[in-house]
C-alpha positions, 0 to 999 in steps of 0.5 A, a space after each residue: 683396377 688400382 688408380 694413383 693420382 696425377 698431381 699432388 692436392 692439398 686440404 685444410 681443416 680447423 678443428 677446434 683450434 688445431 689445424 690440419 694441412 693434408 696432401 696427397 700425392 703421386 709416390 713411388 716408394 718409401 724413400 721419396 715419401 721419407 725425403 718429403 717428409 723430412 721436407 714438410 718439417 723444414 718447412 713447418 718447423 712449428 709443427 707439433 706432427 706430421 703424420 703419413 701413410 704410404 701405399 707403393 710398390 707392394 709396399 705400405 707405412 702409416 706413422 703416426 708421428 707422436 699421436 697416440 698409437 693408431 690416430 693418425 697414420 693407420 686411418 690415413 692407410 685405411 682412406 687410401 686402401 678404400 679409394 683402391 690407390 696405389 703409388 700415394 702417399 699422404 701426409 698431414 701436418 698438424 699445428 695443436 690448437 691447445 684444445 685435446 680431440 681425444 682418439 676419435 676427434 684424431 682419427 675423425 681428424 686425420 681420415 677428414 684431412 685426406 679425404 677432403 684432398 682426394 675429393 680434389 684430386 684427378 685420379 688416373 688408372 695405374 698401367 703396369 709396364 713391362 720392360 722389353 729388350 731385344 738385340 736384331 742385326 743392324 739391318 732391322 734397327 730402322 724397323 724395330 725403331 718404327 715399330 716402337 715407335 709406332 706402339 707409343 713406347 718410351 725407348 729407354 736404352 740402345 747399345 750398338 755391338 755385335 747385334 743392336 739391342 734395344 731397351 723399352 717398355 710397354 704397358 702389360 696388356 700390350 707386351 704379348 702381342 708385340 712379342 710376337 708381332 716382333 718375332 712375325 716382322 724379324 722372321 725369328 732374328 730378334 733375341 730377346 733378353 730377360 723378357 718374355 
């Protein structure tokens, strides 16, 4: 099962003079994970890199920002594929030290950073979620509401029309079952729309 984590954390590492401020933290996709980025350099103008690796959505980057080809983000990338995480992004800021680690210090560097910050970091299984709608006549809004409510969903939209159609989201393993309980409970009136 993939995890992702539940709040950002922080390290930081001195190794021979250069030092190494990594992150890890909970990320939804590529273009929250470049705004960050583009964050930490407002707020380490001084940086010589800041190197990142990001697995989202399907999705994966690993830059290594000036550092020779494959020292810091792919290592970065691999550290986070081996802890099975999903939705996180890491990132490193380096300040050079003036003493060169040569390919191995930087790799060893890098893993090191984001390893030291996942060791303090709570991680949290990643529940997939399924999007339902469903339009009922208006005489069973009260009892579509009670029953998501009662499931513990978040409702994520309502439009009042012929029919009232109702937007939520379940996690996966639960969506079938409620289906059918709905289908049971609106004896055949419920409509369900791009779902199922």
């Amino acid at each position: 099962m993939p995890y992702t984590l539940h709040a950002p954390v922080h390290s930081e590492l001195i190794i021979k003079k250069s030092r190494f401020i990594g992150c890890v933290q909970p990320m939804a996709d590529r273009a929250g994970a470049q705004a960050v980025v583009d964050a930490l350099w407002r707020q380490h103008p001084g940086a010589a890199h800041v190197c990142w690796a990001l697995l989202a959505g399907g999705q994966s980057a690993a830059v290594d920002d000036g550092e020779p080809g494959g020292t810091a983000g792919r290592p970065m990338l691999d550290v986070l594929r081996h802890q099975d995480l999903e939705g996180v992004l890491a990132t490193v800021v380096r300040y050079f030290g003036g003493v060169k680690l040569g390919a191995g210090g930087l790799v060893r560097a890098y893993t090191d950073s984001v390893a030291q910050a996942l060791l303090q970091a709570e991680k949290v299984p990643l529940v997939r979620t399924r999007s339902l709608r469903c339009s009922v006549p208006y005489a069973l809004e009260g009892l579509l509401r009670r029953e998501i409510a009662a499931a513990g969903a978040p409702l994520l939209d309502v439009a009042h029309a012929a029919l009232v159609t109702l937007q939520w989201s379940l996690p996966e393993p639960e969506a079938e079952a409620f289906v059918a309980r709905i289908n049971d409970l609106c004896q055949g009136r419920a409509g369900w729309l791009d779902a199922q």
